[in-house]
C-alpha positions as CSV (number, residue, x, y, z in Angstrom):
1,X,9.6,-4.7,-14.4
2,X,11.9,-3.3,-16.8
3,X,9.9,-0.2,-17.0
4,X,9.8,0.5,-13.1
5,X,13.6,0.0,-12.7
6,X,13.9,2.5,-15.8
7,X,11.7,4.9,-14.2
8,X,13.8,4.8,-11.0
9,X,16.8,5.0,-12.4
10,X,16.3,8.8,-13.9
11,X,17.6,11.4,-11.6
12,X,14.3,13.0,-11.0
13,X,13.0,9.8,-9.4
14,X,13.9,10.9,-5.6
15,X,12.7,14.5,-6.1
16,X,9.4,12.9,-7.2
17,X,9.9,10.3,-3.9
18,X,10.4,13.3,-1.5
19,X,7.2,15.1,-2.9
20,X,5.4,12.4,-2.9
21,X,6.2,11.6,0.5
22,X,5.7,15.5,1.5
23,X,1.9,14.9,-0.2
24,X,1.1,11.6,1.8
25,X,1.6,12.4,5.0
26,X,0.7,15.8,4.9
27,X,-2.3,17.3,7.4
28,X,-5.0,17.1,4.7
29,X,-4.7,13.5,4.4
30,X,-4.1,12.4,8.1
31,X,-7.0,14.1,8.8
32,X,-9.4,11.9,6.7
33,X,-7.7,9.1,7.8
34,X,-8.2,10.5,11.3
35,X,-11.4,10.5,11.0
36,X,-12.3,7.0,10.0
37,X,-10.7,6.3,13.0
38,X,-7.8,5.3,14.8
39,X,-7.4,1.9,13.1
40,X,-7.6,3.4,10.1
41,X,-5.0,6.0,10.1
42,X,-2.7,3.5,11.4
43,X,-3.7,1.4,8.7
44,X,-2.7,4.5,6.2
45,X,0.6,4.9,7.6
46,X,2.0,1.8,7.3
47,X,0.4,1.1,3.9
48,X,1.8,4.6,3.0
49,X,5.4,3.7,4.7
50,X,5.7,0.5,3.1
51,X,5.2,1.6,-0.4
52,X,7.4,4.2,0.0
53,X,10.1,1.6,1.5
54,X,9.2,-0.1,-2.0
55,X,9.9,2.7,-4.2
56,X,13.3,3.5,-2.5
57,X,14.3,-0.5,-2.6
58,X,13.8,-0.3,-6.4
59,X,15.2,3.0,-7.0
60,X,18.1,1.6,-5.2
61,X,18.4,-1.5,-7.1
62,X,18.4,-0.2,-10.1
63,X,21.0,2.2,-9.5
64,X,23.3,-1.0,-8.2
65,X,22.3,-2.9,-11.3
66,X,23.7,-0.2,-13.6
67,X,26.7,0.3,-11.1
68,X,27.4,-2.9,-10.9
69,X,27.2,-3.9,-14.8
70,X,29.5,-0.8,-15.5
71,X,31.9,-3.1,-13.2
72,X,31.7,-6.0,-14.3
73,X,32.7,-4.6,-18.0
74,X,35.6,-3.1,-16.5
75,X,36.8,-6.3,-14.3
76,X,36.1,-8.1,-17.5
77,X,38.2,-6.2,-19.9
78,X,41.1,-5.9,-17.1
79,X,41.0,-9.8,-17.5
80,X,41.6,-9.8,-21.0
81,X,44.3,-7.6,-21.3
């Protein structure tokens, strides 16, 4: 778990997200969905939009986490002054 927050906590992480996105919902791969059926390209899109929800949650997380340690450090050496 480490490993994914590291991952999402590099700066290139949400360019990869958007590109990502712009790849798996783009026309070619609606259209094979599409044509499985309609079930199926609903299927697609809301396994597609919940992994991408999933991605953002833990690039978002990790960026608090490191926020949010650099804070406490700083609250804690105020207190000890």
């Amino acid at each position: 778990m480490k490993k994914a927050g590291y991952l999402a906590d590099k700066p290139g992480f949400s360019l990869f997200l958007f590109f990502l996105c712009l790849v798996l919902f783009s026309w070619p791969l609606l259209s094979v969905a599409r044509s499985h059926g309609a079930e199926s390209i609903f299927n697609y899109l809301i396994f597609v939009w919940s992994i991408i929800i999933l991605l953002l949650f833990l690039s978002r997380r990790s960026r608090d986490g490191a926020a949010s340690g650099g804070k406490d450090r700083a609250k804690g050496e105020a207190k000890d002054v």
